[in-house]
GUNUTI-651699 format. One record per residue (C-alpha): residue in one letter; residue number from 1; x, y, z. Coordinates in steps of 0.001 Angstrom, whole numbers, plus 524288, in hexadecimal, padded with zeros to 5 digits. Example, Ala and Ser with C-alpha at 12.3 -4.5 7.8 and 13.67 -1.06 7.14 Angstrom:
<sites>
<res a n 1 xx 8300C yy 7EE6C zz 81E78>
<res s n 2 xx 83566 yy 7FBDC zz 81BE4>
</sites>
This chain:
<sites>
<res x n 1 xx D6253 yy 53FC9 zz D51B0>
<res x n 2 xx D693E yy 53C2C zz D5F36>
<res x n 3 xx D65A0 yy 52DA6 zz D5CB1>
<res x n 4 xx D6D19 yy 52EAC zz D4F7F>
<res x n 5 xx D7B41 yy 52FFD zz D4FDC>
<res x n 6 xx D7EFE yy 5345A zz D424C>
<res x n 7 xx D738C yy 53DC4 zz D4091>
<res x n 8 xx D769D yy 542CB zz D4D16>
<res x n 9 xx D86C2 yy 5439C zz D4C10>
<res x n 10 xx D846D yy 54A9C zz D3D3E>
<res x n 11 xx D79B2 yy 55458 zz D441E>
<res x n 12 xx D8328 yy 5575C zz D4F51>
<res x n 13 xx D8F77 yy 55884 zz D4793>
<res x n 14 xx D8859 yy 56196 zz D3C88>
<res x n 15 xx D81A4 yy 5695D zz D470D>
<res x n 16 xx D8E24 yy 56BBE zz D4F3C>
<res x n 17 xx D95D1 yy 57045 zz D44CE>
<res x n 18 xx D8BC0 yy 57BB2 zz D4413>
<res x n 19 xx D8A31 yy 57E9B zz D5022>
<res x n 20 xx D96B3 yy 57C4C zz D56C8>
<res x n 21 xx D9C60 yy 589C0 zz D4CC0>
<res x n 22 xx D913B yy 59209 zz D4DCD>
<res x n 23 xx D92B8 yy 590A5 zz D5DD5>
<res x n 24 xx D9FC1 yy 59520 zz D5D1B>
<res x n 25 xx D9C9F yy 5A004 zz D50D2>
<res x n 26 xx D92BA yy 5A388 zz D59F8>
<res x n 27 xx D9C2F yy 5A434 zz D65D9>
<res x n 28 xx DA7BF yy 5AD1F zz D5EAF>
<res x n 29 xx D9C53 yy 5B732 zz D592E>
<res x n 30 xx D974D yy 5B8A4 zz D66FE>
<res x n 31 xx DA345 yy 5B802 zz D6E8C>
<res x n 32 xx DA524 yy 5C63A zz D74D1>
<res x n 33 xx DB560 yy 5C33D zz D72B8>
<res x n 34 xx DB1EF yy 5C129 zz D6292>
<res x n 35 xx DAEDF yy 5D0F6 zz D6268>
<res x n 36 xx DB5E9 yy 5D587 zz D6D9B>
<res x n 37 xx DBE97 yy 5D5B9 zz D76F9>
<res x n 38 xx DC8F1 yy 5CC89 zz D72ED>
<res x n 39 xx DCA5E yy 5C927 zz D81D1>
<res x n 40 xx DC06A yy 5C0C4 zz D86B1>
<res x n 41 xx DC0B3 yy 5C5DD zz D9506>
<res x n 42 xx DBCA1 yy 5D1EA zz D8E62>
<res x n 43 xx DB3D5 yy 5CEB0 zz D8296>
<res x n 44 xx DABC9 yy 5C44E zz D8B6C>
<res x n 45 xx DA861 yy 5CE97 zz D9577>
<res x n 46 xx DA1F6 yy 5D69F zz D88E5>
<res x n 47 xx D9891 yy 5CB61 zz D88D0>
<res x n 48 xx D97BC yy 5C1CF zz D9304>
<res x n 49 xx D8BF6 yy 5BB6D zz D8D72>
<res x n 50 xx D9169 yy 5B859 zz D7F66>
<res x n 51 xx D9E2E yy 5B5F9 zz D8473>
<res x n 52 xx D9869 yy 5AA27 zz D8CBF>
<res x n 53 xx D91A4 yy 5A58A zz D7FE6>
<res x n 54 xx D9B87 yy 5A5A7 zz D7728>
<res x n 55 xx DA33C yy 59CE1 zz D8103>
<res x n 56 xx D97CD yy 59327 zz D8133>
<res x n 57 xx D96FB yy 59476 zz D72DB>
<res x n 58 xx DA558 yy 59171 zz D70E4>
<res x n 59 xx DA4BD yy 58695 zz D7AC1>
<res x n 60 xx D9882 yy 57E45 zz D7486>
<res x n 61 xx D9E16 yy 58202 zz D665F>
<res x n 62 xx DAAB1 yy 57A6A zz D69BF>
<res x n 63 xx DA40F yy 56F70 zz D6F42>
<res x n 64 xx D9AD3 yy 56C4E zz D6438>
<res x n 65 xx DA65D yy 56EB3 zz D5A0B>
<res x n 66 xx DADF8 yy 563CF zz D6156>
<res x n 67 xx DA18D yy 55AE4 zz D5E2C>
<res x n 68 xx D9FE4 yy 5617E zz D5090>
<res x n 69 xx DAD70 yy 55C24 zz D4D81>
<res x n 70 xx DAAB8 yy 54F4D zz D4F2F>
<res x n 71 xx D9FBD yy 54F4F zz D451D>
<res x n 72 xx DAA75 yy 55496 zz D3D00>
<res x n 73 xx DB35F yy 54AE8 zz D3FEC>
<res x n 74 xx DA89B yy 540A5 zz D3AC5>
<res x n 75 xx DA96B yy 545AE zz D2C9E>
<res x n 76 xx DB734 yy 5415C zz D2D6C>
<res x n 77 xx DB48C yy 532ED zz D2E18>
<res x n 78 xx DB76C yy 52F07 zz D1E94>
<res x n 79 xx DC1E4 yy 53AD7 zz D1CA9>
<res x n 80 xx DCB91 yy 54312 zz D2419>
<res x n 81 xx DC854 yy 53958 zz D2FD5>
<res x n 82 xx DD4B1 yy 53936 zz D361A>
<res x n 83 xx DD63A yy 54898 zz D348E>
<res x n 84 xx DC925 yy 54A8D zz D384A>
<res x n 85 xx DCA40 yy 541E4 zz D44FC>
<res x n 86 xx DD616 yy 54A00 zz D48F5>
<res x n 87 xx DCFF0 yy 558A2 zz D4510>
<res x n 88 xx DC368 yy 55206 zz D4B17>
<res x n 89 xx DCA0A yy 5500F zz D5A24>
<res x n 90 xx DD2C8 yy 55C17 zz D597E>
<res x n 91 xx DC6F1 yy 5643A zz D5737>
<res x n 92 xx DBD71 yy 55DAE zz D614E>
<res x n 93 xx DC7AF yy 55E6D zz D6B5B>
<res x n 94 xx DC940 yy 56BDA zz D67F1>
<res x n 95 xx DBAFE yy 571B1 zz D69AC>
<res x n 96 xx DB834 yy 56AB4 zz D7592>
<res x n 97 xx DC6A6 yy 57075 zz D7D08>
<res x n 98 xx DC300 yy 57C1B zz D7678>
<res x n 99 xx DB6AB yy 57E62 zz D7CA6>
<res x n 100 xx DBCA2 yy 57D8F zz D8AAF>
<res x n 101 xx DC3E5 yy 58C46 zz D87F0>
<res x n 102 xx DB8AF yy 59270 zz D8A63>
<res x n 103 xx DB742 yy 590DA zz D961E>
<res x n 104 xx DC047 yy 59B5F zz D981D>
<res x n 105 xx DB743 yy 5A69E zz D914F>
<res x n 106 xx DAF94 yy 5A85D zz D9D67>
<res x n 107 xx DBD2E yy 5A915 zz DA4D7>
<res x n 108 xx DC02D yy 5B2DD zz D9C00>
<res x n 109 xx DB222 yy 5B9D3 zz D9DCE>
<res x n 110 xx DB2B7 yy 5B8F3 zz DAC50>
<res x n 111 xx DBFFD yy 5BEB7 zz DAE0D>
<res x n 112 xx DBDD9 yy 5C8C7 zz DA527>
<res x n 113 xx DB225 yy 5CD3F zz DADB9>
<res x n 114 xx DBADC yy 5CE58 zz DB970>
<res x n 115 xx DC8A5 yy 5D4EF zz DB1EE>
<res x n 116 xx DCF2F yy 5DD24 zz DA962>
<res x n 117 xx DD049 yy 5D873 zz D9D0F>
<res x n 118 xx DDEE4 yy 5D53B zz D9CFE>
<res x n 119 xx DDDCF yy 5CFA8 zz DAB23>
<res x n 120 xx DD31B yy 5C63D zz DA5A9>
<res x n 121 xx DDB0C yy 5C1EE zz D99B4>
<res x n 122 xx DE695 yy 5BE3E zz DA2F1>
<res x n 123 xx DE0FB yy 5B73C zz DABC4>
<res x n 124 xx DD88A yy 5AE88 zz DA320>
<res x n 125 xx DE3D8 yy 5ABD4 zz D9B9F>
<res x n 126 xx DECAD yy 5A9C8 zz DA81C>
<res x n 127 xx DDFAB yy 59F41 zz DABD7>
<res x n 128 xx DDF8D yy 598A5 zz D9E37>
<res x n 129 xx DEE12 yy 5984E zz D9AB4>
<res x n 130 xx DEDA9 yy 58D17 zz DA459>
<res x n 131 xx DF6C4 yy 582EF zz D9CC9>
<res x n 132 xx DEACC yy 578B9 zz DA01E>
<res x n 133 xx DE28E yy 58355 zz D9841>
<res x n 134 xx DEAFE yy 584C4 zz D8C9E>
<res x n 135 xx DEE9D yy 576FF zz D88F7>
<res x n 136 xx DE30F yy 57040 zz D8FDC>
<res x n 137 xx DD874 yy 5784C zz D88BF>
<res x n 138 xx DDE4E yy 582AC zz D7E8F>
<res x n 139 xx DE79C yy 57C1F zz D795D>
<res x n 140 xx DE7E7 yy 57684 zz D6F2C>
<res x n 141 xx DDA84 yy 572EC zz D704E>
<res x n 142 xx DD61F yy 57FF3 zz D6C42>
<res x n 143 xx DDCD1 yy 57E8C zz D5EF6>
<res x n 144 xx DD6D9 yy 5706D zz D5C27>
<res x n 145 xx DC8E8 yy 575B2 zz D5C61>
<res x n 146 xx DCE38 yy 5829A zz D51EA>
<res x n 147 xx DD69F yy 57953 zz D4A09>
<res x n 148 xx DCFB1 yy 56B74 zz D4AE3>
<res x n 149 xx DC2F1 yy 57105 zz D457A>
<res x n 150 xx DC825 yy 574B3 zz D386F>
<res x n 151 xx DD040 yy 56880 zz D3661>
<res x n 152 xx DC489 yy 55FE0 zz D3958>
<res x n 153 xx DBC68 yy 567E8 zz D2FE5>
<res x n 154 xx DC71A yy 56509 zz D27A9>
<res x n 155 xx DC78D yy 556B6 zz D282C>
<res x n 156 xx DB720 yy 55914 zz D262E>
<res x n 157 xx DBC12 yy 55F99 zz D19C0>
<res x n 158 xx DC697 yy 5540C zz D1659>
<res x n 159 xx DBA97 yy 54999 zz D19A4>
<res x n 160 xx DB2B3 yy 55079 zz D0E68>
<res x n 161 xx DA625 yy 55546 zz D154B>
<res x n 162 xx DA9BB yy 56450 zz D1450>
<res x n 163 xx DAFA7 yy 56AA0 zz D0A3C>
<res x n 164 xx DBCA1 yy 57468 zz D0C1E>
<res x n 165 xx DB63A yy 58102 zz D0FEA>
<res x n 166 xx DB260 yy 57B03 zz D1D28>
<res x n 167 xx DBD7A yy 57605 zz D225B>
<res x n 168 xx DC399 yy 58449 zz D1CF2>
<res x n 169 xx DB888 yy 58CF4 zz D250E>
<res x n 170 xx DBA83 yy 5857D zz D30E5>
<res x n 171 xx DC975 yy 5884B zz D31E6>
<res x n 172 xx DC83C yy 5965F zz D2DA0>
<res x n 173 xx DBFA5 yy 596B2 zz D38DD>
<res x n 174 xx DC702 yy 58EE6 zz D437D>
<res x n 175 xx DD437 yy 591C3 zz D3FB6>
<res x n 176 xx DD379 yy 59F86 zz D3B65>
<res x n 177 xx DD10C yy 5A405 zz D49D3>
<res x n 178 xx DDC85 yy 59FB3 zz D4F83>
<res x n 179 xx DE4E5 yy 5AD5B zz D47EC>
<res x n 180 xx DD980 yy 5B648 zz D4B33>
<res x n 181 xx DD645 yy 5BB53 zz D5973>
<res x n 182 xx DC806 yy 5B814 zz D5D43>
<res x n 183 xx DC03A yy 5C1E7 zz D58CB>
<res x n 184 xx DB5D6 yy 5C404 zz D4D33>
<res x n 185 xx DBE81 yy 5BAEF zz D449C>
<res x n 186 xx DBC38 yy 5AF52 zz D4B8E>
<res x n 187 xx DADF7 yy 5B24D zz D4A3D>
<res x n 188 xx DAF46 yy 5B398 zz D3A8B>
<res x n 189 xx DB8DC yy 5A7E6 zz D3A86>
<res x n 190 xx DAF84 yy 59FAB zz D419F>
<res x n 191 xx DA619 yy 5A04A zz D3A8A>
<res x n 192 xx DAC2C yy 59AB5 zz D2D68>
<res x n 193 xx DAE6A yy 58EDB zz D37D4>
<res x n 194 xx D9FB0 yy 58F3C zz D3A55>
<res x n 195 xx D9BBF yy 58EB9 zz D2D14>
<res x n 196 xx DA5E3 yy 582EF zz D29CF>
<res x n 197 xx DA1C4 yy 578E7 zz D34D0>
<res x n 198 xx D93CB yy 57F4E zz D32D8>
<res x n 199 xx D922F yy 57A95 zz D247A>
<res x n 200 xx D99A6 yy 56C27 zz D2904>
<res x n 201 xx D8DED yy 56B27 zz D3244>
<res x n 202 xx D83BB yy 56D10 zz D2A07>
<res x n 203 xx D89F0 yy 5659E zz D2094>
<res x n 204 xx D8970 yy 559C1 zz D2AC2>
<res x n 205 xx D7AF9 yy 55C04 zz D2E1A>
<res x n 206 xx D777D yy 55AEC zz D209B>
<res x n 207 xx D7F52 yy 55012 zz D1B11>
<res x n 208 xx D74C4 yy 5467A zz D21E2>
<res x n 209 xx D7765 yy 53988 zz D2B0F>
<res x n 210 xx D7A6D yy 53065 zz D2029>
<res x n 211 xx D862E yy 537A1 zz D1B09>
<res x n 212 xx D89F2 yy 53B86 zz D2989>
<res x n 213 xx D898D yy 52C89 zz D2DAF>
<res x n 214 xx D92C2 yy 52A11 zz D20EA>
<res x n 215 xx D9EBD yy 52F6A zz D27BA>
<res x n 216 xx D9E56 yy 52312 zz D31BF>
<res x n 217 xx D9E4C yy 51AAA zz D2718>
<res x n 218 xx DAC81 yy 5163D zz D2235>
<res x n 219 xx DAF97 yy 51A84 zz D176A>
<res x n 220 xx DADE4 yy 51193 zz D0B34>
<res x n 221 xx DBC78 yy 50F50 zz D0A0C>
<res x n 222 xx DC0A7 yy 50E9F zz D1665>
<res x n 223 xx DB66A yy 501AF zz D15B7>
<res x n 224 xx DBD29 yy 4FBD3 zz D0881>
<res x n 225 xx DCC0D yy 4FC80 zz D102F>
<res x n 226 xx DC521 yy 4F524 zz D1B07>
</sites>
């Protein structure tokens, strides 16, 4: 398969569409701050262990969504292509700043171990209200990865390979978390994001090299203008 690069692109983008979801499904039903303590320096000291994992989770989630979305961005070669090249790089961008915010769980974790509650919260947001912190990695980077998914699922939709209810599962999913505190709703919401790019993948691993290879031919009219 490595020796093959469209059987090998289709396996990788189907496969991380799957898996890159269930990591972070996985991460938010774990995650000791889901069912408790809404403050991390205080829910992560319930459970050092899982709080560690769901970090590690989060972080290898993100990173194989940024690659995920470039398989998605290759449906969008006949249709949508312009949308779907701009949805595509907003999203990848996204996933991979996103990822480096977690390094500040075990910040919170540690602190927590050593203060009050309160005292903790202050001082890791005194520590990562850093203007370098905000702009460099939270913002707006954060909001790429929640709002480029959904368009780029979109443009999927607009190229024809999905039909509506995808694109319409993965923004309840995304988007509907940014009104609700995290808690047990992101868990539920997630999941209708999980089942969304889930299906897409599975819909890629079956659909077979030939048709896969299609998308890097040019479309038939595009060859007749030439």
């Amino acid at each position: 398969m490595l020796t093959d690069p469209v059987t090998f692109r289709r396996t990788a983008a189907g496969l991380l569409l799957i898996v890159a979801p269930l990591l972070q499904a996985i991460a938010v039903f774990i995650d000791p701050g889901t069912w408790g303590d809404e403050r991390e320096a205080v829910s992560f000291g319930d459970n050092p262990v899982l709080a560690q994992l769901q970090s590690v989770l989060y972080h290898w989630s993100w990173i194989f969504m940024a690659l995920a979305a470039l398989g998605l961005v290759h449906l969008t070669r006949h249709r949508a292509t312009v949308f779907g090249h701009i949805a595509g790089a907003v999203t990848v961008v996204g996933y991979i700043s996103a990822s480096a915010l977690l390094m500040g769980d075990p910040i919170e974790w540690w602190l927590g171990q050593r203060y009050a509650p309160e005292e903790a919260q202050r001082i890791t947001e005194e520590m990562l209200g850093l203007p370098g912190v905000i702009w460099g990695f939270q913002m707006p980077w954060m909001f790429f990865a929640i709002l480029g998914l959904p368009l780029l699922v979109v443009a999927v939709w607009r190229a024809g390979f999905v039909s509506w209810w995808v694109p319409a599962l993965v923004a309840a999913g995304c988007l509907l978390t940014l009104p609700f505190p995290y808690g047990p709703i992101t868990a539920i919401l997630w999941v209708m994001a999980v089942v969304g790019l889930g299906w897409t993948g599975l819909k890629i691993l079956r659909m077979g090299d030939e048709a896969w290879a299609a998308y890097y031919a040019a479309p038939a009219t595009a060859r007749v203008n030439a």
